[in-house]
N, C-alpha and C positions, 0 to 999 in steps of 0.2 A: 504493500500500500504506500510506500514511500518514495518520493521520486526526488528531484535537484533541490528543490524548496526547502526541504525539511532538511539539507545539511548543515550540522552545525547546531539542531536541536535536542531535543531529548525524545527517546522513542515515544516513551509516555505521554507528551505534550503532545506530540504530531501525532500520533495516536486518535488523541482527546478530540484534536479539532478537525479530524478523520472525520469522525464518530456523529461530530457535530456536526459537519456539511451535510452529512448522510439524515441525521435525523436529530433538529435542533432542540426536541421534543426529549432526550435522552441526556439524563443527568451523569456526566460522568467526571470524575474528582480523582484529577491526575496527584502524587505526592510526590515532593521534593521539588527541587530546580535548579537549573543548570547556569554557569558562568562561565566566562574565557577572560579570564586573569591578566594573559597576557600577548603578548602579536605573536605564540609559538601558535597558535589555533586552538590547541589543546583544551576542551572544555572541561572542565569540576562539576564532581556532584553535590549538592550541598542541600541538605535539609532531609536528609536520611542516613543514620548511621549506623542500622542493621548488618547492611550488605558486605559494606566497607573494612568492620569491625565491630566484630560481636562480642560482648562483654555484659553481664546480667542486666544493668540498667535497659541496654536496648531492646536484650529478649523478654523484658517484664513490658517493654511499650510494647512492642510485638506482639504479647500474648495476652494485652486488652485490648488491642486493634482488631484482633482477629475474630473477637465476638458481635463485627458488624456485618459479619458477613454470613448470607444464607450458602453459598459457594465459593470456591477459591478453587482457580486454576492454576498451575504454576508452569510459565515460557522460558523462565529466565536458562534452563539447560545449567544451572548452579547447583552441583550435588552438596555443596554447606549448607544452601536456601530447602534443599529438599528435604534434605535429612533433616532439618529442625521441624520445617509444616509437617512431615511425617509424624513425627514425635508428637506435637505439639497443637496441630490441629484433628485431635481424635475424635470430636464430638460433632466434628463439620466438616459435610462434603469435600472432598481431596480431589483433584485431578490433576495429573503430571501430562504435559504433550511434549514429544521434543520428536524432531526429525532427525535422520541419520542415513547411511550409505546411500549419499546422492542424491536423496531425498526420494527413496525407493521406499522407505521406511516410516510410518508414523507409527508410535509408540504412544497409548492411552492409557494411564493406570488408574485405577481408583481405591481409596484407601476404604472401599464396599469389601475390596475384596483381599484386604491386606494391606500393610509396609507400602506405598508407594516408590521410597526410596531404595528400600530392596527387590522390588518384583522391579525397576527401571535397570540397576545394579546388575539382577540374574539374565536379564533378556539383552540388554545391549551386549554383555559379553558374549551369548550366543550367535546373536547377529554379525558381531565385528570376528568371527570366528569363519567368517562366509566372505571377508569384504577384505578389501586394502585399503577402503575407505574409513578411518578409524570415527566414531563421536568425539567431537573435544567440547569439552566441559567450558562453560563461561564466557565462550570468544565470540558467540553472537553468530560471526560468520565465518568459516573455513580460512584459512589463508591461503592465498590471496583472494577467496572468493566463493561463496559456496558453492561446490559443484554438482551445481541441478538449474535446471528452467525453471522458472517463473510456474509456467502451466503445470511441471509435474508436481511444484511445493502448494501451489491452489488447489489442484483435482483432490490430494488428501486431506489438505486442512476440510474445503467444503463437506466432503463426506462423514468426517469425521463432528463437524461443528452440527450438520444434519441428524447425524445419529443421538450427540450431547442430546438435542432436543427434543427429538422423540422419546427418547428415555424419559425424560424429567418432567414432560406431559404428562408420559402414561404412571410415572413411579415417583418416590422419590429418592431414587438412587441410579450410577452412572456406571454401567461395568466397562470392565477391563477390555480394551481390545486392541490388537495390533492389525495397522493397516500397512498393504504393503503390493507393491508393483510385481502380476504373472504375467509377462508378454505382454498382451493389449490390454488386460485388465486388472481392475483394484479388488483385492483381495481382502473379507473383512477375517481376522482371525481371532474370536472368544475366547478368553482364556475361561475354563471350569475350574470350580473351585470345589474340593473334597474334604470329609472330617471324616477322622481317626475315629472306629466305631469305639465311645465309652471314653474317650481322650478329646485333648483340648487344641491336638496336633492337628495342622491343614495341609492340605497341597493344593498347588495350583499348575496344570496341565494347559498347555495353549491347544485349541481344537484341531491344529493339523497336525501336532506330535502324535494326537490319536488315529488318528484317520491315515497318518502314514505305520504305525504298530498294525493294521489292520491288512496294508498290501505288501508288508515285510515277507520276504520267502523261508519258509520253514528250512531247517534243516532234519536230518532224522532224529537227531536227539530231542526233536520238540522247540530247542533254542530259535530264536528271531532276531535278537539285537538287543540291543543296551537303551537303556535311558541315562539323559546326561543333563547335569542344572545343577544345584546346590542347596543351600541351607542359609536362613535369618541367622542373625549374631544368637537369638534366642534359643535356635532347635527345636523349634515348635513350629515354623512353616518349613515346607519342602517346596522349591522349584524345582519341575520337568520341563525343562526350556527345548528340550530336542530329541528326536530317537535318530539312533544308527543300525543301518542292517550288521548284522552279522557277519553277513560275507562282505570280505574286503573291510573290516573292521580296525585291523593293526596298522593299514595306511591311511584312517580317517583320524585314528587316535595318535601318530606320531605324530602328524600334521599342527593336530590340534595341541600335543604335548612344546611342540618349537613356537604356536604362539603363544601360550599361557606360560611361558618359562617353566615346562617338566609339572602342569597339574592337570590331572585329568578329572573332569567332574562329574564321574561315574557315581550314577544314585539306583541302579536298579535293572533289572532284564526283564526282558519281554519273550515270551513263550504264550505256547498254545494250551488253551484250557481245555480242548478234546480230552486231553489226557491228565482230564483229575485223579481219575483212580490208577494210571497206568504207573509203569517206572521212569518213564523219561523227564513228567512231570515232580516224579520223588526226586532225582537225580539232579534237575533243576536248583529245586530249593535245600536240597543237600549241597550247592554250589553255593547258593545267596548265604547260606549258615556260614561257610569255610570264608568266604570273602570279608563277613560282618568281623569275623575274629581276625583275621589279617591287617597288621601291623603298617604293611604297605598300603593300605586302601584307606583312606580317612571316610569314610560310611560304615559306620557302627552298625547303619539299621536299614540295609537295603530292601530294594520295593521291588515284587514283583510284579508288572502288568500281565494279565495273561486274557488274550482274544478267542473270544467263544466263537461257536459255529455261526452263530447268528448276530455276528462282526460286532458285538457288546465289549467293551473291554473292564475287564474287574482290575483291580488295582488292592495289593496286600500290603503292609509293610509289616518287615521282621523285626519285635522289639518286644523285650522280655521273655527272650527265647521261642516266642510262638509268632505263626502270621497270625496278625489283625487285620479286616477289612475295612478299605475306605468305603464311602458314601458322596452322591453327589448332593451336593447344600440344598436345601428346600427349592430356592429361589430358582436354582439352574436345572432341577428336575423340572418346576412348571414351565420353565421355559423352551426345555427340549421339548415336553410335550406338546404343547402348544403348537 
């Protein structure tokens, strides 16, 4: 929305009288303002001092400020600004947007369905695992430039601002979704969210990591592939940010071992649930047991997904020496069925 005019201003003011030419009728109350000190160009922020330097006095304004609000979005792409609204805006609608590889990528989280700082934390790192195009935190725009068209960073914000609103018509709450460029078309991806049956533990599953566990090729052992994501600071949420087939697996995972500097974020296997009562299926989770206790593997409490005949996928995790079964959350049961 920005063009020669607004150099030299502040986003947020140019912004405001965006907003304003659009519709004078729409009260909006830009904070802070800007100065140029001196003939280097170089503008100051001056009348915010959150961002800048966070020290209690300004997270105590920050966190009576925040009670004016029925929503809060956060653009700024500042993992300090995120991690604190995460924290700190618990009782009031959250939503994180930021775009990423090329602008192939929009990224929508909501703190409906979790941490927004860490479901952004687990999914960019699987994305930028796909990309040479890294996210950089705070710089606004790429250097020297961000590398995407105009129409591909429009076609996703529109869909995605379309979606915000229908949600919040019909509900009052905004789920998770990543949007993201197949070929000629935008692709909307739901994350589901799961609870630990009788535990306080969740997961959350993006809709195509399932829907690819389902056209995984069997081996005879029953085996299909890995699930790979990680863990909150707490160990009470699970991300499944991605599945790998099984074949051809050790050239997926060096790859990924030379980007993460030697970590691999193995949380679980995926196998066929035909063979509940068979041995391939015993042999399975006689694996998940031996990998839980292994030294080498930081996954204490591996998951199995296992795909029934009737392309359902169950999902267990091993903790307390037994599988437990997931469940999918009230909300996103009515809404499959639906």
């Amino acid at each position: 929305i920005y063009d020669n005019t607004d150099i030299g201003n502040a986003k947020t003011l140019a912004l405001a009288a965006h907003i304003k030419r659009i519709s004078p009728f729409c009260d909006v109350k830009p904070k802070g303002n800007w100065y140029q000190p001196d003939y280097t160009g170089v503008c100051r922020y001056t009348g915010g001092d959150f961002y800048g330097s966070i020290n209690y006095d300004s997270q105590k304004k920050f966190l009576e400020a925040l009670h004016e609000y029925d929503l809060i979005i956060d653009c700024t792409a500042s993992n300090e600004l995120l991690h604190f609204l995460s924290y700190a805006a618990t009782n009031i609608p959250l939503l994180s947007l930021c775009i990423t590889n090329r602008a192939t990528h929009l990224l929508c989280f909501s703190n409906h369905d979790g941490n927004p700082f860490e479901l952004r934390k687990h999914f960019l790192a699987s994305i930028e695992q796909d990309t040479e195009n890294f996210y950089v935190e705070g710089t606004g725009c790429y250097s020297p430039t961000f590398l995407a068209t105009s129409c591909d960073i429009q076609s996703l914000i529109n869909l995605c601002v379309r979606s915000i609103h229908r949600q919040l018509q019909n509900r009052s709450y905004v789920s998770s979704t990543i949007w993201h460029y197949n070929d000629e078309n935008i692709i909307a991806d739901p994350l589901c969210c799961y609870q630990l049956e009788g535990s306080p533990i969740t997961m959350v599953v993006p809709e195509s990591a399932i829907n690819k566990m389902r056209q995984l090729p069997m081996l005879h052992n029953g085996n299909m592939g890995y699930l790979l994501g990680g863990y909150n600071t707490d160990r009470n949420i699970i991300f499944v940010t991605s599945t790998i087939s099984q074949v051809g697996s050790n050239r997926v995972m060096e790859r990924m071992c030379q980007l993460s500097n030697g970590i691999i974020d193995y949380v679980g296997n995926v196998c066929v649930a035909s063979y509940l009562d068979n041995q391939p299926l015993r042999v399975i989770k006689k694996q998940i047991v031996e990998i839980a206790k292994s030294k080498d593997v930081d996954t204490n409490n591996p998951i199995v997904a296992m795909v029934r005949s009737d392309g359902k996928v169950d999902f267990q995790l091993y903790i307390g020496e037994k599988f437990v079964p997931f469940h999918l959350t009230a909300d996103k049961t009515h809404e499959q069925q639906r």
